[in-house]
C-alpha positions as CSV (number, residue, x, y, z in Angstrom):
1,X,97.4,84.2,124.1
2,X,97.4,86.0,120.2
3,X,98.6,89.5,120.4
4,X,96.7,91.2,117.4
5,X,97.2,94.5,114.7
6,X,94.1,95.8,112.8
7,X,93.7,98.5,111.1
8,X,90.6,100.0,111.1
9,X,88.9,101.7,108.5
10,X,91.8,101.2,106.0
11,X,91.8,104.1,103.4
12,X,92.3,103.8,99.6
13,X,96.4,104.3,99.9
14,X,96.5,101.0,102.1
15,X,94.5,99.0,99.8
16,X,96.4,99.8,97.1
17,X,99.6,98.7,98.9
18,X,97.9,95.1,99.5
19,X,98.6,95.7,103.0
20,X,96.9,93.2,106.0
21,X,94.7,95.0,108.2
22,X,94.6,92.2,110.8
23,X,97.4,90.0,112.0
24,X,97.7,87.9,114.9
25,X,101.6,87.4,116.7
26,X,102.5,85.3,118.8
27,X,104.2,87.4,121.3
28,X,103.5,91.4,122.6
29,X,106.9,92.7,121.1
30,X,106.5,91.2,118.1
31,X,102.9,92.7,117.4
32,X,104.7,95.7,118.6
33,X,107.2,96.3,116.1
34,X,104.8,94.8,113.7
35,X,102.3,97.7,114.5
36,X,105.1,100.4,114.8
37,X,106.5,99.9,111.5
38,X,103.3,99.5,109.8
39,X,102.3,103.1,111.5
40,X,105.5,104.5,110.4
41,X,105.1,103.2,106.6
42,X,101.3,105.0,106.7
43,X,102.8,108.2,107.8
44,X,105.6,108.6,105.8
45,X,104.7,106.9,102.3
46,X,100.9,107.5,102.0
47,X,99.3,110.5,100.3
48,X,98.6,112.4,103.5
49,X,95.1,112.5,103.1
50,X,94.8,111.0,106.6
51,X,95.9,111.0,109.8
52,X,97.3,107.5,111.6
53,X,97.4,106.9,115.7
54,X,98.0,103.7,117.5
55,X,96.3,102.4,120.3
56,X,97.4,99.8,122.6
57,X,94.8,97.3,124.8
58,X,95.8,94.2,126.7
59,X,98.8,93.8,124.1
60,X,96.9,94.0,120.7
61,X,97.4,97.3,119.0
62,X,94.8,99.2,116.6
63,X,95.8,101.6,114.0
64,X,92.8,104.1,113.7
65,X,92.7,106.0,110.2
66,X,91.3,109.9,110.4
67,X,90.8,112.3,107.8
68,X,92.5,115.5,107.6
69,X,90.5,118.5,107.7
């Protein structure tokens, strides 16, 4: 089984980083810690025009983008 992070709906600031918003592990933790670090970079270095959550489903994690209002 292929433990998965996508990012959906990636905004301008993670294009421009050259970022992948799909990757497939090979185990849950590392997909994890792939997906928590990846979370944390969009939060802390990105131009705050957005809000970032994570979701986690049957071991694949999704990062959702949402615009601040």
């Amino acid at each position: 089984m292929m433990y998965k992070v996508k990012v959906t709906s990636p905004c301008s600031c993670f294009v421009k980083n050259g970022l992948n918003d799909f990757q497939d592990f090979s185990t849950k933790e590392e997909a994890k810690k792939e997906a928590q670090s990846l979370l944390h970079t969009m939060q802390t270095t990105f131009c705050a025009k957005h809000e970032f959550s994570m979701l986690e489903q049957f071991g694949s994690f999704t990062i959702m983008t949402k615009s601040r209002r």
